[in-house]
C-alpha positions in Angstrom: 0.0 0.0 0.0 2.9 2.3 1.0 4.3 2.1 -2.5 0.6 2.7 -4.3 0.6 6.0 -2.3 4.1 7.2 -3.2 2.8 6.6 -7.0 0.5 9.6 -6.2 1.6 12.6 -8.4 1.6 15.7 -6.2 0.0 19.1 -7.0 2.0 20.5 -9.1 3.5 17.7 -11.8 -0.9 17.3 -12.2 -1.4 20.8 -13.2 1.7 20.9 -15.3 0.2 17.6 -17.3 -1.6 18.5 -20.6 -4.7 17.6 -18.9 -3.7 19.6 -16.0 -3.4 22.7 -18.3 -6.6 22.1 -20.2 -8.4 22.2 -17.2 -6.6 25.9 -16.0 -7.2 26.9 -19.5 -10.9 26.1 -19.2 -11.9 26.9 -14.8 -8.8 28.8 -14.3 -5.8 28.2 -11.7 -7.6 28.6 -8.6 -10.3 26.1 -9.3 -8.6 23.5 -10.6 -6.2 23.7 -8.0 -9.2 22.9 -5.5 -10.3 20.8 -7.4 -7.4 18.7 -8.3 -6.8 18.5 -4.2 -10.3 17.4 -3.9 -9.4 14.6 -6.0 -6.1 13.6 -4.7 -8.1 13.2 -0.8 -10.6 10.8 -3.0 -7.9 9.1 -4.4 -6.3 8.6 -1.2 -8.5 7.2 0.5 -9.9 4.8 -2.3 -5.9 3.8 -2.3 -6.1 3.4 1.6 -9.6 1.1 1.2 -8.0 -1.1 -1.6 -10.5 0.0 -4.0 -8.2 1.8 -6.5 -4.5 1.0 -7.5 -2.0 3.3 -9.5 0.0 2.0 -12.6 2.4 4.8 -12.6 2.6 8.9 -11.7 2.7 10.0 -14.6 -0.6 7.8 -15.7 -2.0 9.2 -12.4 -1.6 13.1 -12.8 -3.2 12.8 -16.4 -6.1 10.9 -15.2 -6.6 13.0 -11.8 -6.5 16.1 -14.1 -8.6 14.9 -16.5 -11.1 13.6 -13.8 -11.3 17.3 -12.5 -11.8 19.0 -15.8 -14.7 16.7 -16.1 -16.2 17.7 -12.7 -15.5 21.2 -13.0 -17.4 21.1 -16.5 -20.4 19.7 -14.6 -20.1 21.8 -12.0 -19.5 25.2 -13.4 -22.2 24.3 -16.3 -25.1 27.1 -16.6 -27.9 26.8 -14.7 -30.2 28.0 -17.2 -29.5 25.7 -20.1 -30.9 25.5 -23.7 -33.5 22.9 -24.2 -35.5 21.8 -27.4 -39.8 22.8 -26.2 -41.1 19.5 -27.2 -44.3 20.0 -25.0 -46.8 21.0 -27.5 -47.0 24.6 -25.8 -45.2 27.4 -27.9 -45.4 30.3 -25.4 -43.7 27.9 -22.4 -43.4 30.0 -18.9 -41.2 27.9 -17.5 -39.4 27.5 -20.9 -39.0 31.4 -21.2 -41.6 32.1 -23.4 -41.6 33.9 -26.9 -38.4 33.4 -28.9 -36.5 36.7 -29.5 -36.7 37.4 -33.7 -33.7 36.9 -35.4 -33.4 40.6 -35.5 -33.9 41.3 -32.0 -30.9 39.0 -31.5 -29.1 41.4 -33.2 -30.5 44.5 -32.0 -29.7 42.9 -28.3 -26.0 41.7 -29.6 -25.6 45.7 -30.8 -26.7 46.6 -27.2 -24.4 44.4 -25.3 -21.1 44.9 -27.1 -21.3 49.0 -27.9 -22.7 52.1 -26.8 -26.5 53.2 -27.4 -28.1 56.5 -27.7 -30.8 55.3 -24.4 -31.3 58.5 -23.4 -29.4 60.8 -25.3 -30.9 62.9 -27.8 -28.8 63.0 -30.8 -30.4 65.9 -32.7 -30.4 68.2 -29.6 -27.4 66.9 -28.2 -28.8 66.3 -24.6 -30.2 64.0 -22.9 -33.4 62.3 -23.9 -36.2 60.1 -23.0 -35.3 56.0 -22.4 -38.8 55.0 -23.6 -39.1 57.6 -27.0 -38.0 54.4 -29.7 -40.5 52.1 -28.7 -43.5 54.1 -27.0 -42.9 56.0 -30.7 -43.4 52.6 -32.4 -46.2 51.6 -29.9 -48.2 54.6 -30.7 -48.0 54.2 -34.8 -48.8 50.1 -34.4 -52.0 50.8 -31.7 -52.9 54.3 -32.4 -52.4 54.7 -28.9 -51.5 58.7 -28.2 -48.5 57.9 -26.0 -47.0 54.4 -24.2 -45.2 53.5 -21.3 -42.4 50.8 -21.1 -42.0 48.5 -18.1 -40.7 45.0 -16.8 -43.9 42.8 -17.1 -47.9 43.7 -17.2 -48.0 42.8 -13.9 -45.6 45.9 -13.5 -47.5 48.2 -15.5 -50.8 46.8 -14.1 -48.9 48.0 -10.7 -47.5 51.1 -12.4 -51.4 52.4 -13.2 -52.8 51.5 -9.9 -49.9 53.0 -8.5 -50.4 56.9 -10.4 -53.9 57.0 -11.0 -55.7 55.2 -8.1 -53.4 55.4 -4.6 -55.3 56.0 -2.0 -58.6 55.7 -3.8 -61.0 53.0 -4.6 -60.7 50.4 -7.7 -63.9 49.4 -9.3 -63.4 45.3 -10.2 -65.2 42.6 -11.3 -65.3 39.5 -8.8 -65.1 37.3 -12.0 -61.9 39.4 -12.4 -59.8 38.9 -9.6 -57.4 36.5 -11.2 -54.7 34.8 -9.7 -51.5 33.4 -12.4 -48.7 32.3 -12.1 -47.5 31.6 -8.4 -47.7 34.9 -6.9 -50.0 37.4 -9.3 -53.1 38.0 -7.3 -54.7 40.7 -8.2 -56.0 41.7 -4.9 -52.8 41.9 -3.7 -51.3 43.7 -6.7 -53.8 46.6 -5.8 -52.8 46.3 -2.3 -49.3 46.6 -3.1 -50.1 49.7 -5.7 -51.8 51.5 -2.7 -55.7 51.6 -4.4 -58.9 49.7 -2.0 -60.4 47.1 -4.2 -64.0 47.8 -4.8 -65.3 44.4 -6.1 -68.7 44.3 -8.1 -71.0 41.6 -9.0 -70.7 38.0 -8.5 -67.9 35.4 -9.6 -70.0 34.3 -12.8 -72.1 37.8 -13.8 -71.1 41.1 -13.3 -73.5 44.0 -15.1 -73.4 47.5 -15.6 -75.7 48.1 -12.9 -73.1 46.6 -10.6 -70.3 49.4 -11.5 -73.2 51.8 -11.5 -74.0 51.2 -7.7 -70.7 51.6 -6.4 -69.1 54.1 -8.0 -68.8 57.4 -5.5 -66.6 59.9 -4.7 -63.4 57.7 -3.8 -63.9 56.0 -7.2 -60.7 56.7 -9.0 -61.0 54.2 -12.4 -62.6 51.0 -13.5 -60.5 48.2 -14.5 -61.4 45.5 -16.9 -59.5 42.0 -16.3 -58.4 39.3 -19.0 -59.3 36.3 -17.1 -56.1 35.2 -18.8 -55.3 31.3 -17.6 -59.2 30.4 -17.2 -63.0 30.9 -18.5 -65.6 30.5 -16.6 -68.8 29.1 -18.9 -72.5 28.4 -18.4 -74.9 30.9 -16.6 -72.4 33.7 -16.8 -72.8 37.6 -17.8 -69.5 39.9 -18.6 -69.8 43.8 -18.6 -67.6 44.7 -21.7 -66.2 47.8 -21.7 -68.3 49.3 -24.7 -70.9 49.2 -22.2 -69.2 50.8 -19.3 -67.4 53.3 -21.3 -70.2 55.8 -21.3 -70.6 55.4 -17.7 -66.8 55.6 -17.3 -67.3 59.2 -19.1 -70.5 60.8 -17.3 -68.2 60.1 -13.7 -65.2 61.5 -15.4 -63.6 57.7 -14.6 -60.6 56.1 -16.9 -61.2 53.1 -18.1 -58.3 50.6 -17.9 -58.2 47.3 -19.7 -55.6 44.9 -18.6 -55.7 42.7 -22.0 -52.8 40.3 -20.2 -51.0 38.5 -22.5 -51.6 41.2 -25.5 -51.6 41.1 -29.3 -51.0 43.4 -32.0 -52.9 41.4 -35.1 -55.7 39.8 -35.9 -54.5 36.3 -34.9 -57.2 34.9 -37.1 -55.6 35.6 -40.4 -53.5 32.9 -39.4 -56.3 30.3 -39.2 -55.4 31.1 -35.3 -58.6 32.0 -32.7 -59.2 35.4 -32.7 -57.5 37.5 -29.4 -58.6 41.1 -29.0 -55.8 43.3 -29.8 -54.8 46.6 -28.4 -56.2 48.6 -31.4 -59.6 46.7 -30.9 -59.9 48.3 -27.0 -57.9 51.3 -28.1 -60.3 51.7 -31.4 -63.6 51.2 -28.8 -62.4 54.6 -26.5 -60.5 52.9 -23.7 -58.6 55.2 -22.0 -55.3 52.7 -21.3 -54.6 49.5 -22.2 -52.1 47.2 -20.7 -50.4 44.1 -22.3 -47.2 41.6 -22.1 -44.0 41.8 -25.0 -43.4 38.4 -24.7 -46.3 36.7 -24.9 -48.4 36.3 -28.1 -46.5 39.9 -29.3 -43.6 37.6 -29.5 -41.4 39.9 -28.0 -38.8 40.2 -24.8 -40.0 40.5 -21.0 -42.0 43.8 -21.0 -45.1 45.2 -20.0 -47.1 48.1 -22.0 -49.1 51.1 -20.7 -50.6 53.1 -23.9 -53.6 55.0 -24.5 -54.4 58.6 -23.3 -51.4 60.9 -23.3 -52.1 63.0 -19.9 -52.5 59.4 -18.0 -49.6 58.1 -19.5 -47.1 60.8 -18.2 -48.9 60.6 -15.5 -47.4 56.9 -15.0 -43.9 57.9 -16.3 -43.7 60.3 -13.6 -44.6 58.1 -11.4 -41.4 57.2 -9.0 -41.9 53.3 -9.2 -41.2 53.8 -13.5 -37.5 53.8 -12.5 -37.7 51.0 -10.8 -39.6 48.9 -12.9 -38.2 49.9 -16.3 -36.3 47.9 -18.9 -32.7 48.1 -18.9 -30.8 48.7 -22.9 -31.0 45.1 -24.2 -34.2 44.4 -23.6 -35.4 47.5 -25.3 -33.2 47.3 -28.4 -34.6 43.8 -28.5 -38.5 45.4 -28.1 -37.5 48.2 -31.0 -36.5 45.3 -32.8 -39.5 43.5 -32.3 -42.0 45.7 -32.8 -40.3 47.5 -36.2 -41.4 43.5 -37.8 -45.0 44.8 -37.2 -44.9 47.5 -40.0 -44.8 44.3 -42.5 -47.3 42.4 -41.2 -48.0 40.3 -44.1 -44.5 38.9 -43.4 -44.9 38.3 -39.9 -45.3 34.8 -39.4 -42.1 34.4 -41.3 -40.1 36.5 -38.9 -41.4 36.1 -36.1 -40.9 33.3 -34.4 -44.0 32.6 -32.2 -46.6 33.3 -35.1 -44.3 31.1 -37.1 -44.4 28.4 -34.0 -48.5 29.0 -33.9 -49.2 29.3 -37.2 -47.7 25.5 -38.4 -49.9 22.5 -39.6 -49.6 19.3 -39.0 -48.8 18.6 -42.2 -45.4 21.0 -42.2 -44.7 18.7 -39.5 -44.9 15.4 -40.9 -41.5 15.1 -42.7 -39.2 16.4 -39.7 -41.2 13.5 -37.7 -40.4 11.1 -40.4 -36.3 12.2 -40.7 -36.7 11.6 -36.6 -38.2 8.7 -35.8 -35.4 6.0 -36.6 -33.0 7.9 -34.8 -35.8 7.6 -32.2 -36.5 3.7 -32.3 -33.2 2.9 -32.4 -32.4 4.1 -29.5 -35.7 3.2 -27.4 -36.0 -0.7 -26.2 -38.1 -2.6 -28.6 -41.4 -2.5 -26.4 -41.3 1.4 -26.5 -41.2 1.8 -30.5 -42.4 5.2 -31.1 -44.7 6.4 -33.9 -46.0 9.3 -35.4 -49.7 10.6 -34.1 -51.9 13.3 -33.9 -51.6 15.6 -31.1 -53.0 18.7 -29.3 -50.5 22.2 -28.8 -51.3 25.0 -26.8 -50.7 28.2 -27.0 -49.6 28.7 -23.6 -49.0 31.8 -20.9 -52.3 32.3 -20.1 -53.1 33.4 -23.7 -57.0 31.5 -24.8 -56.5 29.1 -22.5 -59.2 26.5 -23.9 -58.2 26.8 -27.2 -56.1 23.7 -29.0 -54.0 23.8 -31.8 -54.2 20.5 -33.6 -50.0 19.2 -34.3 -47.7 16.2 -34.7 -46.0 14.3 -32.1 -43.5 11.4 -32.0 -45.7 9.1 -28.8 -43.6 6.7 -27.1 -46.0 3.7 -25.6 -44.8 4.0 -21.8 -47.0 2.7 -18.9 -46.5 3.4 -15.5 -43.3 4.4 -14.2 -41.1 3.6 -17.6 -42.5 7.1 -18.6 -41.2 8.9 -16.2 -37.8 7.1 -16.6 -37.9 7.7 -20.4 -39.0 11.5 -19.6 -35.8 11.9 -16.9 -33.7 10.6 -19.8 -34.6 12.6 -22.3 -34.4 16.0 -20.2 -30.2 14.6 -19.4 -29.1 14.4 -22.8 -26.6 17.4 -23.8 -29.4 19.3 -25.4 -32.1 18.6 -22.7 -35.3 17.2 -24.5 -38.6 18.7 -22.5 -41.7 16.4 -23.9 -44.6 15.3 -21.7 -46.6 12.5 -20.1 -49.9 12.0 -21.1 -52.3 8.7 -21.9 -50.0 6.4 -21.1 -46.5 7.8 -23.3 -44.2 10.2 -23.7 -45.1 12.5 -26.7 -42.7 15.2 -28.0 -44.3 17.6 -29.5 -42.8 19.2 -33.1 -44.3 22.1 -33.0 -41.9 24.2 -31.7 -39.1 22.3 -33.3 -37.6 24.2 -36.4 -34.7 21.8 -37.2 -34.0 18.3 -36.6 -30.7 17.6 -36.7 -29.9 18.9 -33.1 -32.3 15.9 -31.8 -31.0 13.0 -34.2 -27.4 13.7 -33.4 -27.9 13.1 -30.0 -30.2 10.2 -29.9 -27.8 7.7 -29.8 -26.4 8.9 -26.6 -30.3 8.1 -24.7 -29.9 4.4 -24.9 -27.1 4.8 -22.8 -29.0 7.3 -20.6 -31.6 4.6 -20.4 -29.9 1.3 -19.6 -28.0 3.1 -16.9 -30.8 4.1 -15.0 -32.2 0.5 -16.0 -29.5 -1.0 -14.2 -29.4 1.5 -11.3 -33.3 0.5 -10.6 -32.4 -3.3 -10.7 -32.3 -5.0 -6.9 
């Protein structure tokens, strides 16, 4: 055993080993020296147990530095890594969402690497306005007089509350008072902004008499609600804002629609279900509209204020605007964005979310076909996949009971081999998110724009999958 230790390599002959040196060049000195130490303990006591042996020092220090540039490439690998959507829902929260355009990529590359003009006027030679580019381009797509960029709609949702109602009354609907995600309620949302909820109606019908009633003298606006993530159907009754905008105008109240996820087209020219846009409430005399950017707009993270121009400022005077604006990448990427909306005929060519909801099946049905032996081959025989018929969704909250009908690869899995096949999937290089329905494993090609990324690594599940295999074996 003595003689098996002193064939140890010390410190410094393993970092001065070509593996030693790949693994500085990659983590740096500092943690590959931890690392490398790390290693040597493990070795040392495996030697001490009997469980290792060492042919020779110089045989050692490679393999010791080549064992640490393999854990510190695990360790130090991002967090957030890129995955193929295979889920059958294009607008994916936990996925991030809508994909940036290809030119808001490089509006957000120009951003990063190089000054901006973000609030610098370059005619008058001062500074300028952080929000003029895109509340500019806001105002020609909507018709909206002015706009108002924050982090999210549930900021600008804040934002309005926040300017126009603090310390006033709210008028809701109780059908209204959403919760999504894990933390947006709206009750709490108006607590935070500093406005008393004033909640009308009944969970299922809410009419104009009900705003009528309540409105008094510590009425400061009436807000209208997308339900967003649910519908409520049957014996139900919904106020629209048509209706309450004259009453909104003989108080002398703003009307606010939140439209939540938001779209800027008739989604319907697509063969998609039709989503009232911001020019539809802006075109029916709503006074402000708010909406997300990277929902069905197909944008970044953002949330919208636009409509009147004296409750607008009003907002971007507001002190929480600084807090919740949008920081230079973000809004190059929005200018970006929203600049594909003056060609809308071309839009579901570049931009990538209409492109994503816009696809047949039949689009679908060769990439499935250039997949699926890549597939089988590396699935055990009694999980051979095949092509079917599936259901996509949109996603985020956007018309929640709406399907889109799409092309899956199913794999037959029953019981707890679905799961196992799922795990694998999600640990190959590129992780692979599908689901579990009925049975199988379906992965979804909706959202997949090229194949080859998937193929190449499909040889590497079967390896994935016998080695949990064996792992779950008594």
């Amino acid at each position: 055993m003595p003689s098996a230790l002193s064939r140890l390599p010390p410190v410094h002959e393993i970092l001065q080993s070509a593996q030693g040196q790949s693994c500085i060049d990659a983590h740096g000195h500092a943690a590959s020296l931890a690392c490398i130490r790390e290693l040597l303990d493990e070795y040392r006591q495996r030697l001490l147990d009997g469980t290792a042996d060492i042919e020779s020092r110089e045989s050692a220090a490679g393999q010791i530095a080549g064992a640490a540039l393999e854990r510190l490439d695990q360790r130090h690998a991002p967090a957030m890594k890129r995955v193929l959507n295979m889920t059958g829902t294009v607008l994916h929260t936990n996925l991030g969402r809508a994909l940036y355009a290809p030119r808001a990529v490089e509006a957000a590359m120009r951003a990063m690497t190089g000054p901006l003009a973000l609030e610098y006027d370059l005619d008058a030679g001062r500074r300028g306005q952080r929000d003029d580019a895109v509340q500019a381009l806001v105002a020609e797509i909507t018709g909206a007089e002015a706009a108002c960029i924050v982090n999210n709609n549930a900021s600008a949702i804040l934002l309005v509350l926040a300017a126009l109602a603090a310390g006033r009354e709210t008028i809701v609907s109780r059908g209204e008072l959403i919760e999504i995600g894990g933390s947006f309620r709206m009750p709490q949302i108006m607590e935070s902004a500093g406005t008393r909820l004033r909640e009308v109606g009944t969970t299922n019908r809410t009419h104009l008499r009900d705003y009528e009633g309540a409105i008094g003298p510590d009425t400061a606006l009436l807000l209208k609600v997308h339900p967003s993530n649910y519908q409520v159907l049957g014996f139900t009754h919904e106020t629209r804002c048509p209706e309450l905008l004259p009453l909104a105008r003989r108080h002398g109240l703003p009307l606010v629609d939140d439209l939540g996820s938001g779209t800027l087209v008739d989604l319907s020219r697509w063969g998609l279900p039709h989503e009232r846009s911001a020019q539809d409430a802006l075109a029916e005399g709503v006074d402000l509209v708010t909406f997300s950017g990277d929902k069905l707009l197909g944008g970044p993270q953002a949330g919208f204020i636009a409509g009147r121009r004296d409750l607008v400022e009003r907002c971007a005077k507001h002190p929480l605007k600084r807090a919740l604006r949008l920081g230079k990448v973000r809004l190059a990427a929005l200018e970006a964005t929203l600049a594909l909306y003056r060609d809308p005929d071309r839009l579901a060519e570049t931009l990538p979310t209409l492109r994503h909801l816009a696809r047949r099946p039949n689009g679908m049905r060769a990439m499935a076909q250039a997949i699926l032996p890549a597939l089988a081959a590396a699935l055990p025989a009694d999980h051979a996949p095949e092509i079917a018929a599936s259901q996509a969704q949109i996603g985020s909250g956007a018309l929640p009971l709406q399907t889109l009908p799409s092309l899956a690869l199913r794999i037959p899995a029953p019981g707890a081999s679905a799961e196992r096949i799922a795990r694998a999937l999600r640990h190959l290089p590129l992780p692979v998110i599908g689901r579990i329905a009925e049975g199988a494993v379906w992965l979804d090609l909706r959202c997949l724009d090229d194949p080859q990324p998937l193929v190449e690594q499909l040889p590497g599940l079967a390896a994935l999958l016998a080695e949990r295999t064996a792992r779950e074996l008594p």
